[in-house]
Backbone as CSV, one residue per row, in Angstrom:
resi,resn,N_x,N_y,N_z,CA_x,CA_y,CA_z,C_x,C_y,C_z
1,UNK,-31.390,8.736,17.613,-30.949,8.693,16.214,-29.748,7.775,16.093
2,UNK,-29.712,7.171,15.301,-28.729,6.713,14.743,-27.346,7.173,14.076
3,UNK,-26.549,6.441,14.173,-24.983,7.128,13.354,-25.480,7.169,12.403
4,UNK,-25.034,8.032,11.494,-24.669,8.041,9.977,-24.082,7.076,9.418
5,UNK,-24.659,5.976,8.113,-24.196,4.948,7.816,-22.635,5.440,7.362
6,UNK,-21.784,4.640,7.064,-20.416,4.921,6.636,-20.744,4.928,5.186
7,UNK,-19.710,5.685,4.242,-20.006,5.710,3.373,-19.626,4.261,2.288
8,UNK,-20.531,4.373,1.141,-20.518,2.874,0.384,-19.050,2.619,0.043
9,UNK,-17.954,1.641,0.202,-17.174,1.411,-0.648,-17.115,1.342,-2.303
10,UNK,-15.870,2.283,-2.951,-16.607,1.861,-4.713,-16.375,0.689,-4.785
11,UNK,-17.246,0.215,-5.708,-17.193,-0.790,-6.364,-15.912,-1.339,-7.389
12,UNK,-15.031,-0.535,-7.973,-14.128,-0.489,-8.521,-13.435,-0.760,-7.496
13,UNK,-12.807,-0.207,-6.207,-11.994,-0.502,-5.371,-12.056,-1.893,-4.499
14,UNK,-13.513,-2.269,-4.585,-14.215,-3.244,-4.041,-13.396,-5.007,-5.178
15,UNK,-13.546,-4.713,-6.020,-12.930,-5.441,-6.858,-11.548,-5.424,-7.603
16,UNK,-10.491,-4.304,-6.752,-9.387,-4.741,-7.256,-8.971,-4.857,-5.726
17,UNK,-9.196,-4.880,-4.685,-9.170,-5.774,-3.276,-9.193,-6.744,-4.162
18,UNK,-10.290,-7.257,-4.521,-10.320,-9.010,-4.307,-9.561,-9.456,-5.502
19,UNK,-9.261,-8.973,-6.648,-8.349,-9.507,-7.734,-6.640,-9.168,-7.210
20,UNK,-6.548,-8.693,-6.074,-5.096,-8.866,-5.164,-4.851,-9.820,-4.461
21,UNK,-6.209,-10.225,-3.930,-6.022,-11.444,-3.067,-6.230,-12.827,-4.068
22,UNK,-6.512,-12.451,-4.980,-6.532,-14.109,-6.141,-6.058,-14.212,-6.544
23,UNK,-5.108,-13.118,-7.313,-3.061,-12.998,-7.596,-2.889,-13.379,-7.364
24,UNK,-2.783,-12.909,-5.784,-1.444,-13.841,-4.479,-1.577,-15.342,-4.612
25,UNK,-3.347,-15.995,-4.602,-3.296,-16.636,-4.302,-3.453,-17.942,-5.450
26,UNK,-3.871,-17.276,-6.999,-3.639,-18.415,-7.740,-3.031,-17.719,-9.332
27,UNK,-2.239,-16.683,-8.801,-0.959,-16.137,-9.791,-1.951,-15.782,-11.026
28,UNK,-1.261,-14.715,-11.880,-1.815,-14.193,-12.949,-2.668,-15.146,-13.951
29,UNK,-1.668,-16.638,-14.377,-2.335,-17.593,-15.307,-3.273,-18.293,-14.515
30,UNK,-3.821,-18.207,-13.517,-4.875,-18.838,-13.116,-5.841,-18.296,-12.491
31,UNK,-5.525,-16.765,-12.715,-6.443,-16.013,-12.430,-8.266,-15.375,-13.122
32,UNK,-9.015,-15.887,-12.375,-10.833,-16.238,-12.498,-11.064,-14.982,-12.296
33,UNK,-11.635,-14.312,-13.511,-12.641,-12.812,-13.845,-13.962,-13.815,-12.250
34,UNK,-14.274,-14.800,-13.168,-15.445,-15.129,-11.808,-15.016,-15.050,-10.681
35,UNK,-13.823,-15.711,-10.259,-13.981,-15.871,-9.338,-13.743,-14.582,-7.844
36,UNK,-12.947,-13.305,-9.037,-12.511,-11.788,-8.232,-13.914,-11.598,-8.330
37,UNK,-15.201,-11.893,-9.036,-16.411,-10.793,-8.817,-17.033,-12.023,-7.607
38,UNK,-16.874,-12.925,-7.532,-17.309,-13.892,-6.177,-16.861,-13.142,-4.958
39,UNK,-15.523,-13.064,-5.033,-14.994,-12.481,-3.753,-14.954,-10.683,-3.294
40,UNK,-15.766,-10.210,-4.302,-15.939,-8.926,-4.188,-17.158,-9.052,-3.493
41,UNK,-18.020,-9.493,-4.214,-19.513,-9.620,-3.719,-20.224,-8.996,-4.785
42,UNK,-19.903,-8.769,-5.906,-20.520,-7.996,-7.221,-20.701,-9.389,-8.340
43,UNK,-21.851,-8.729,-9.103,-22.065,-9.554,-10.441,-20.466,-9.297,-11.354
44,UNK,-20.528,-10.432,-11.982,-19.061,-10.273,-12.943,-19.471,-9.137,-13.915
45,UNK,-20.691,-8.287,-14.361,-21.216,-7.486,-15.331,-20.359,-6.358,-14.753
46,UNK,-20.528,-6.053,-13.468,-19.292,-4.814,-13.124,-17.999,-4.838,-13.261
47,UNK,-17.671,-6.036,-13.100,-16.504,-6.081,-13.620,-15.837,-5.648,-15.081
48,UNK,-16.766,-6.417,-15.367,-16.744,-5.727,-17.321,-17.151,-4.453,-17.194
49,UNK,-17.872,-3.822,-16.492,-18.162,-2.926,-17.013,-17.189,-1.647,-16.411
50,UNK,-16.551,-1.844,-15.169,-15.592,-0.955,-14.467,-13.958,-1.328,-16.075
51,UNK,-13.674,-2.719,-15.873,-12.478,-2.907,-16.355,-12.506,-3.382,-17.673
52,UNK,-13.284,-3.954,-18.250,-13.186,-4.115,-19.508,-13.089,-5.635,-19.725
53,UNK,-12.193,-6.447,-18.889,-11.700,-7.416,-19.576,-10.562,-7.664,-18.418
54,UNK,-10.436,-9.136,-18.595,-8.975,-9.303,-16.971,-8.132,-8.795,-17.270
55,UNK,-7.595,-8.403,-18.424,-6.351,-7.361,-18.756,-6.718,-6.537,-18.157
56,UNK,-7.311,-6.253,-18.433,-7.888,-4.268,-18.022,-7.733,-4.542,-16.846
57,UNK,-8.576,-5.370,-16.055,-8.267,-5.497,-14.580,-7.095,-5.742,-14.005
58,UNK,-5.920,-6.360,-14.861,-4.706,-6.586,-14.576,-4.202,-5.304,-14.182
59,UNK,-4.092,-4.839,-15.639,-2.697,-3.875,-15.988,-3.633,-2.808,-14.662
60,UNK,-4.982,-2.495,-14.287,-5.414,-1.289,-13.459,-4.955,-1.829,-12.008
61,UNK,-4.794,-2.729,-11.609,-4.474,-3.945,-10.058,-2.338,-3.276,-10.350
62,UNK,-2.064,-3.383,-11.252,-0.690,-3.651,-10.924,-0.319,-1.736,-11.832
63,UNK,-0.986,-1.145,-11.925,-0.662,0.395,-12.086,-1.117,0.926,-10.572
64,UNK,-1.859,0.623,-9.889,-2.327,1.002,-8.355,-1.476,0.619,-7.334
65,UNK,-0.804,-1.209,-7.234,0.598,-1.580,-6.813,1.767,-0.861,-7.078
66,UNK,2.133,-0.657,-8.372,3.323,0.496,-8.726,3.303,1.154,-8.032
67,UNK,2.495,2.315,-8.619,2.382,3.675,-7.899,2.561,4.173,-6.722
68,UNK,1.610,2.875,-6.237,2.002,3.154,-4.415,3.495,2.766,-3.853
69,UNK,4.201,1.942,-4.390,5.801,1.423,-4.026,6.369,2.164,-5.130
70,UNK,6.383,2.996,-5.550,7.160,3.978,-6.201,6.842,4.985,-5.303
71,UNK,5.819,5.465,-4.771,5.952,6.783,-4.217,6.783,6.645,-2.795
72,UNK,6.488,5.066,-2.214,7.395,4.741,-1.071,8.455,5.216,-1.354
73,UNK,8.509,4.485,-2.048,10.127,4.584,-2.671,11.115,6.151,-2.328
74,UNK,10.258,6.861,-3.463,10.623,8.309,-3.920,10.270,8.821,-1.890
75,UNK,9.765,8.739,-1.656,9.835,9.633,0.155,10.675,8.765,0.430
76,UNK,11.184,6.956,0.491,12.558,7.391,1.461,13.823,7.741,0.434
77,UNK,13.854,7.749,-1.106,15.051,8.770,-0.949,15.388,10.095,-0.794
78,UNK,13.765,10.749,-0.491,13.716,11.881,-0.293,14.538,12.183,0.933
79,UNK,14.940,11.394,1.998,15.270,11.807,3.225,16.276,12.163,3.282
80,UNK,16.548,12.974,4.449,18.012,13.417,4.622,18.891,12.508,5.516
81,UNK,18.991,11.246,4.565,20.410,10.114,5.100,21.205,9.833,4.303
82,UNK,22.926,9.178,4.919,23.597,8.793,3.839,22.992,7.864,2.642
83,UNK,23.578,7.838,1.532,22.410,7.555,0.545,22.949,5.549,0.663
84,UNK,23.522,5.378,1.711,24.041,3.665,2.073,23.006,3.213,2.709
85,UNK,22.368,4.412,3.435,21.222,4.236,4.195,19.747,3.361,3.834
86,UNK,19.790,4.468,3.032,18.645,4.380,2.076,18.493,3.232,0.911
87,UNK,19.611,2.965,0.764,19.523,1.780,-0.143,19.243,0.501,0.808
88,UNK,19.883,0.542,1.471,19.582,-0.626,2.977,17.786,-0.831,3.329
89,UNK,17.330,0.673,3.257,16.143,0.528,3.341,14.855,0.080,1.749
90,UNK,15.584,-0.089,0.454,15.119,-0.245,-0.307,15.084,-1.860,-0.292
91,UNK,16.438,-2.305,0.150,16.789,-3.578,0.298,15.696,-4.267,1.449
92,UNK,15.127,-3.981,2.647,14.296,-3.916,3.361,12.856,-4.462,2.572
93,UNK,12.538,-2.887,1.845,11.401,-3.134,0.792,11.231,-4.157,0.540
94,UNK,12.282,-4.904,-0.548,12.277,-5.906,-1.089,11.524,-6.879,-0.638
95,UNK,12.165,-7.319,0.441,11.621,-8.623,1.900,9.794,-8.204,1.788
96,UNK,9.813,-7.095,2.091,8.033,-6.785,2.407,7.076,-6.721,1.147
97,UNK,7.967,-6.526,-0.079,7.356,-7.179,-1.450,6.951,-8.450,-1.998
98,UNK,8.375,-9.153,-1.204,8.354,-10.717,-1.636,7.165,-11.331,-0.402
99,UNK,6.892,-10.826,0.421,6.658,-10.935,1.580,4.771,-10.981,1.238
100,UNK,4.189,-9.899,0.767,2.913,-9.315,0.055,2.448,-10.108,-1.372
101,UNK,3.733,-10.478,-1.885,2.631,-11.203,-2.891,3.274,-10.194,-4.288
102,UNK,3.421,-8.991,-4.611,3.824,-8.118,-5.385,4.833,-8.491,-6.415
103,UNK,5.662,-9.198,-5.785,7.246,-9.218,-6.733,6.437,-10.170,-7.102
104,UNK,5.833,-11.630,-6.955,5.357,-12.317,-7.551,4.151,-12.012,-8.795
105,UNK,3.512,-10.979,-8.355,2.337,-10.792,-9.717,3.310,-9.494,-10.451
106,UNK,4.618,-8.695,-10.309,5.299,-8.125,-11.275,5.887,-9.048,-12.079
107,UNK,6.446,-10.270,-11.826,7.282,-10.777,-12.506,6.535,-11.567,-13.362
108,UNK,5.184,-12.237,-13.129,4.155,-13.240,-13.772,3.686,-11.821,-15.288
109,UNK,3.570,-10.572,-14.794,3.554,-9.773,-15.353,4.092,-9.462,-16.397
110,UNK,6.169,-9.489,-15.754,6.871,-9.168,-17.155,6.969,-10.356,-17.986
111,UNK,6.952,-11.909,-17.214,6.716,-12.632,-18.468,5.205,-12.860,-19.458
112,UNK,4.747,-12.580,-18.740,3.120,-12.542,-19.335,2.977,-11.013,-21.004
113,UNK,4.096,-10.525,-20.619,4.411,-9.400,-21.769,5.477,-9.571,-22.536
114,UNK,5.989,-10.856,-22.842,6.935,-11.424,-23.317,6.092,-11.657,-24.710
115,UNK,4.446,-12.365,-24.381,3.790,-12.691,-25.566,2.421,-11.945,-26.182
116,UNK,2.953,-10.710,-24.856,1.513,-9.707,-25.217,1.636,-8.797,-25.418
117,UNK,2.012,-7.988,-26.655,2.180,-6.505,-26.463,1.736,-5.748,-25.845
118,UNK,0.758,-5.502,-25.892,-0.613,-4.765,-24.865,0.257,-4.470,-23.809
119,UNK,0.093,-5.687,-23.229,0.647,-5.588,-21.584,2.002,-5.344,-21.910
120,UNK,2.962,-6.189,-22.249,4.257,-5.709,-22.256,4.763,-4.130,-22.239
121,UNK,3.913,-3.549,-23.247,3.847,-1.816,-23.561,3.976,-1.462,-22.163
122,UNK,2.319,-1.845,-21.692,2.126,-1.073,-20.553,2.907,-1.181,-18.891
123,UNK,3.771,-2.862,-18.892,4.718,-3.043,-18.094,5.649,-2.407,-18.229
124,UNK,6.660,-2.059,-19.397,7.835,-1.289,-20.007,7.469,0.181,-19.510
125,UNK,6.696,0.868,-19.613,5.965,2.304,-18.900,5.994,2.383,-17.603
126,UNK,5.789,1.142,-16.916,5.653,1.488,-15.278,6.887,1.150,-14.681
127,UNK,7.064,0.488,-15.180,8.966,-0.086,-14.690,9.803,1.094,-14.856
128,UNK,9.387,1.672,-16.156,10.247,2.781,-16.464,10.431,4.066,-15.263
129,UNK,9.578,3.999,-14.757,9.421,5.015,-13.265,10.494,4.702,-12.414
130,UNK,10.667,3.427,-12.586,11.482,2.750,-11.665,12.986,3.583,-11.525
131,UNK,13.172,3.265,-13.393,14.733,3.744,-13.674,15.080,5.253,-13.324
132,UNK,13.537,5.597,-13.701,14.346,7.012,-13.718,14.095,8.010,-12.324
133,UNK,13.817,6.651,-11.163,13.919,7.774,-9.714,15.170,7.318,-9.644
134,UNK,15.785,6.246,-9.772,16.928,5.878,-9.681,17.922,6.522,-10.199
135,UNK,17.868,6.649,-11.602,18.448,7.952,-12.314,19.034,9.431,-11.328
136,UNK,17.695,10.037,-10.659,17.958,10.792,-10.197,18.463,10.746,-9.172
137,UNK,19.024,9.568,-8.473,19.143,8.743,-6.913,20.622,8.779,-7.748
138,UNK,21.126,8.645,-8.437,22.427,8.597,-9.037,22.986,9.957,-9.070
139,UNK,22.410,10.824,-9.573,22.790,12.403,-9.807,23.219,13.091,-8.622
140,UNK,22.293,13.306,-7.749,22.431,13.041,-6.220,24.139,12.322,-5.986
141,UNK,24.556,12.037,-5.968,25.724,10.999,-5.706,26.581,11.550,-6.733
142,UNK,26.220,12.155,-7.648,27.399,12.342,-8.402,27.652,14.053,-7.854
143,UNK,26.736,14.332,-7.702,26.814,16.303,-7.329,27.543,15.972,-5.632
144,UNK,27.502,14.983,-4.867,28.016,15.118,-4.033,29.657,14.559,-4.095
145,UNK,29.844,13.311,-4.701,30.968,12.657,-4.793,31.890,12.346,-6.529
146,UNK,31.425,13.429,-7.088,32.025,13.515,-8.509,31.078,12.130,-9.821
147,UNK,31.977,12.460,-10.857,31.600,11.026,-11.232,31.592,9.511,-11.350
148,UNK,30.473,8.959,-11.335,30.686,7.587,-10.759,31.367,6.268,-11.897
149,UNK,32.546,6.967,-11.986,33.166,5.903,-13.196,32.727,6.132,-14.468
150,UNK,32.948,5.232,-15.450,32.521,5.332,-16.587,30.720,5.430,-17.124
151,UNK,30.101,5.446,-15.740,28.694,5.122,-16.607,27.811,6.178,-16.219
152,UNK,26.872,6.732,-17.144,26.078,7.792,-17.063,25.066,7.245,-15.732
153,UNK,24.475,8.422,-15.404,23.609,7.919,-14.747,21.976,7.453,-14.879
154,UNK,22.314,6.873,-16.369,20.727,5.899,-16.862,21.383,4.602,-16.809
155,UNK,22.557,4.486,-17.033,23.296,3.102,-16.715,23.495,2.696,-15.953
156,UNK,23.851,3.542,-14.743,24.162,2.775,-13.678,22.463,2.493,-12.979
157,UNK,21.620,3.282,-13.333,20.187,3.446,-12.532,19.894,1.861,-13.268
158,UNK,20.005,1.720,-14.725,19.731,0.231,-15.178,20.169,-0.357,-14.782
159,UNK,21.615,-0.563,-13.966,22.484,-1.769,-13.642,21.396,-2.068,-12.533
160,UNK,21.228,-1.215,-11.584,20.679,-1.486,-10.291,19.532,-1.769,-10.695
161,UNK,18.572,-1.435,-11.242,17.257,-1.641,-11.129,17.144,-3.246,-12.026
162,UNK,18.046,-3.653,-12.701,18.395,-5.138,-13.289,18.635,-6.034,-12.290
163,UNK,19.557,-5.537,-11.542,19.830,-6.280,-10.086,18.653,-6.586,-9.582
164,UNK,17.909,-5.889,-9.082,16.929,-6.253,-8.596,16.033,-7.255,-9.133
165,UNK,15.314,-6.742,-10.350,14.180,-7.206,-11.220,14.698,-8.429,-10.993
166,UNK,15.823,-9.131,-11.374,16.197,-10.256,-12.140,16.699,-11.044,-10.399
167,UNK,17.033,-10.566,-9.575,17.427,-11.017,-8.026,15.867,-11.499,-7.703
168,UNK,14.798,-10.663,-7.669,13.460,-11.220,-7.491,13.255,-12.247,-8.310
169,UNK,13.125,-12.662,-9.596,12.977,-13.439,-10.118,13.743,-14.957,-9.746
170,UNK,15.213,-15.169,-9.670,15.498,-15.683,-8.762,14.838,-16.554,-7.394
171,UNK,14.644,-15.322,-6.671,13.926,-15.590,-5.444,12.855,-16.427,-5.743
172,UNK,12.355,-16.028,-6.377,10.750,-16.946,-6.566,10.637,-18.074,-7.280
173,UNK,12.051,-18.269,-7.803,12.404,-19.576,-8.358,13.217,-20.732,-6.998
174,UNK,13.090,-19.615,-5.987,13.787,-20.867,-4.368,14.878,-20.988,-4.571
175,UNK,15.700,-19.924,-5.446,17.343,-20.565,-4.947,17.794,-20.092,-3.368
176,UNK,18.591,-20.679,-2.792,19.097,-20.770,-1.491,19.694,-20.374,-1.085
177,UNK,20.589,-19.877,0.328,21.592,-19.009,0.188,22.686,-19.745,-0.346
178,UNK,23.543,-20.738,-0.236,24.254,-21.991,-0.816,24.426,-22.109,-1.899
179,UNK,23.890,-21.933,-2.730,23.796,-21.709,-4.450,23.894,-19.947,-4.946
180,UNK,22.989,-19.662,-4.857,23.300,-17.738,-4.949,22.650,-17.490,-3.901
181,UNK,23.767,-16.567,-3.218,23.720,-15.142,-1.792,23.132,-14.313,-2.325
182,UNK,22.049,-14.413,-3.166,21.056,-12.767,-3.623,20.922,-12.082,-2.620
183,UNK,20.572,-12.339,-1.416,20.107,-11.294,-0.768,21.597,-10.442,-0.111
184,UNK,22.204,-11.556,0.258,23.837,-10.574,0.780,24.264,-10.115,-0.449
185,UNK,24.310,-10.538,-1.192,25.332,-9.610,-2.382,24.231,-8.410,-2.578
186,UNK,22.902,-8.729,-2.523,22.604,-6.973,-3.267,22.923,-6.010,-1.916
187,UNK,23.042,-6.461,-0.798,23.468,-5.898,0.598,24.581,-5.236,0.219
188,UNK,25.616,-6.470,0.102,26.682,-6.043,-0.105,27.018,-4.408,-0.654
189,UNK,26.270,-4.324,-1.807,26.400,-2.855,-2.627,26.320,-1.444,-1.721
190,UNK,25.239,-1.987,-0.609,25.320,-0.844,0.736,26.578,-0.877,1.022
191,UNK,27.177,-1.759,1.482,28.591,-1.353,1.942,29.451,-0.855,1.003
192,UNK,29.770,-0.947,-0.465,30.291,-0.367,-1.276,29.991,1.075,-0.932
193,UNK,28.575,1.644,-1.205,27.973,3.004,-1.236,28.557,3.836,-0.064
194,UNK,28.849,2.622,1.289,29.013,3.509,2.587,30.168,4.048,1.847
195,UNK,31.243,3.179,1.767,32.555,3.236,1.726,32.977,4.392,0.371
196,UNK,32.296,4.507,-0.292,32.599,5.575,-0.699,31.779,6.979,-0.521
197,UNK,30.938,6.338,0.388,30.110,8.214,0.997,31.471,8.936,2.184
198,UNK,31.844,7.130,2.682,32.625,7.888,3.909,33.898,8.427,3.431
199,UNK,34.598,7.487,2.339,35.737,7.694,2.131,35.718,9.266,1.287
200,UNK,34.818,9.409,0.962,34.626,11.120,0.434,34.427,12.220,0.997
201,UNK,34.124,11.802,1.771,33.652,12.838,3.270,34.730,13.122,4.160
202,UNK,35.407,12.020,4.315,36.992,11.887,4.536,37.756,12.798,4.140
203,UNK,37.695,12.607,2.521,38.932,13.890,1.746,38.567,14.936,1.753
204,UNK,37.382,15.263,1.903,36.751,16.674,1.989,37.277,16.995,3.439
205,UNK,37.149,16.824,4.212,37.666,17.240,5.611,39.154,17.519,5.502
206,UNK,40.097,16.455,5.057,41.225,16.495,4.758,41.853,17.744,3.436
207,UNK,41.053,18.176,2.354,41.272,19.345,1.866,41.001,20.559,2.687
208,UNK,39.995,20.452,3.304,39.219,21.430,4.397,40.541,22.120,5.467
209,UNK,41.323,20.522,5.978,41.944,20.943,7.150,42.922,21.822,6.344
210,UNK,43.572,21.348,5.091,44.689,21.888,4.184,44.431,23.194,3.953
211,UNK,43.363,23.561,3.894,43.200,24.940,3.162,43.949,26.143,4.111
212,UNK,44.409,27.281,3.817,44.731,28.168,4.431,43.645,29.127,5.190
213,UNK,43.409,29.487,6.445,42.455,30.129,6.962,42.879,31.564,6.362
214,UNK,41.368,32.807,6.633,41.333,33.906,5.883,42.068,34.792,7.160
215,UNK,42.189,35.655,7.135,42.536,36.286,8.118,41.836,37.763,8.193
């Protein structure tokens, strides 16, 4: 007897594989409904008929990208490290985004919703995930080390998550280190974060030693 054949790949999954690899490789505005059902191996009729339309296939290709680097995301700040740590490792991310092809079809994305509501809507919704793990990546930091200056923590989650968005964009425009240090300066902010995880941890020990023992 024979193995048991493996089971069929869907067809839906079958074709947002290949509309990832025609992103990467000829960016959102030059992206061929024909040519993702060529490289799937399906008639373009499934295509229409799974997605509707290359929007549809868009916005479903880059809600499946999100999701999955948001949930990255959310498990490593789930961990139990200084939170200097963890940003170091978001900073990491970055490299393996720019690296994949991703930061490039988000950003073709947010300008591509500059003139499309549709999409714009539905970019403004997924980004929004963004802010508000960050949000809570702020709260965190404030329950441990008081408050963080003047700004709530949807502001400061926007400052950072601006940093970024707009640091990628950048990037993919080839500026150099010589002209803007994007990548050391958003570094940089790790060392800010250490310096005040440590320097807090510091005074806590130092009230600690002050306190009077019970007897």
């Amino acid at each position: 007897m024979t193995d048991a054949a493996a089971p069929a790949v869907d067809t839906g999954t079958l074709i947002l594989d290949a509309a990832r690899s025609r992103l990467r490789a000829d960016g959102y505005s030059g992206l061929s409904t024909r040519k993702v059902a060529e490289e799937a191996g399906v008639p373009l009729s499934q295509l229409h008929y799974h997605f509707g339309s290359k929007q549809g296939l868009i916005l479903a290709l880059f809600a499946e990208e999100n999701q999955r680097r948001l949930e990255r995301q959310t498990r490593m700040y789930a961990q139990d490290l200084p939170l200097w740590q963890r940003y170091e490792q978001a900073c990491d991310f970055l490299e393996d985004d720019l690296d994949s092809g991703y930061v490039r079809v988000l950003q073709e994305m947010i300008a591509a919703g500059w003139s499309n509501a549709e999409l714009g809507a539905a970019v403004r919704d997924l980004l929004g995930g963004w802010v508000a793990l960050l949000a809570d990546v702020v709260r965190e930091a404030e329950r441990r080390h008081g408050p963080l200056g003047p700004f709530t923590a949807e502001e400061l989650a926007t400052l950072v998550a601006s940093a970024f968005f707009g640091s990628e964009s950048l990037l993919l425009l080839g500026f150099d280190r010589e002209v803007l240090p994007i990548r050391s300066a958003l570094r940089r902010v790790g060392v800010l974060i250490r310096q005040l995880d440590e320097g807090s941890t510091a005074l806590r020990r130092t009230e600690d030693a002050s306190m009077p023992t019970g007897r």
